[in-house]
C-alpha positions, -999 to +999 in steps of 0.1 A: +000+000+000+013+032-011+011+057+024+014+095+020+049+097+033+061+075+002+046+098-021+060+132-005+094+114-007+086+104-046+081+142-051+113+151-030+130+126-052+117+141-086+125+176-075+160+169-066+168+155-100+153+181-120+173+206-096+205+185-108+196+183-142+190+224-142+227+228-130+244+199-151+219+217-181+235+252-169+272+240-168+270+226-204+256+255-215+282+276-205+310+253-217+289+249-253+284+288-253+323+298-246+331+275-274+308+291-298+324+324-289+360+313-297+377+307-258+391+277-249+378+285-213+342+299-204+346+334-184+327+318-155+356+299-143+381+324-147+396+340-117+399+379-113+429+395-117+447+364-140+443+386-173+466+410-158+504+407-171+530+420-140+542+449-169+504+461-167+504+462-132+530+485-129+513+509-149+484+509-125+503+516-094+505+555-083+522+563-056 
């Protein structure tokens, strides 16, 4: 017999691997969209600051 508890778990269940699926769906995205643009790497996953040569930084300092 099928209770109420197994079918709110069912639906937990469902909703997790939709969530999962939204994120894995996102990620790809990303990855499929930076290589349509031409960059080996998507701009998500880049850290700030590691486009900046150590010549350029000199130029921003002031003192």
């Amino acid at each position: 017999m099928i209770t109420e508890g197994m079918l709110i778990g069912a639906a937990l269940i469902a909703m997790a691997m939709v969530g999962a699926g939204v994120i894995i769906g996102f990620l790809i995205g990303v990855r499929v969209t930076a290589r349509l643009a031409g960059r080996d790497e998507p701009i998500l996953f880049d850290k700030p600051g590691m486009d900046i040569e150590d010549e350029d930084v000199d130029d921003l300092e002031t003192t």
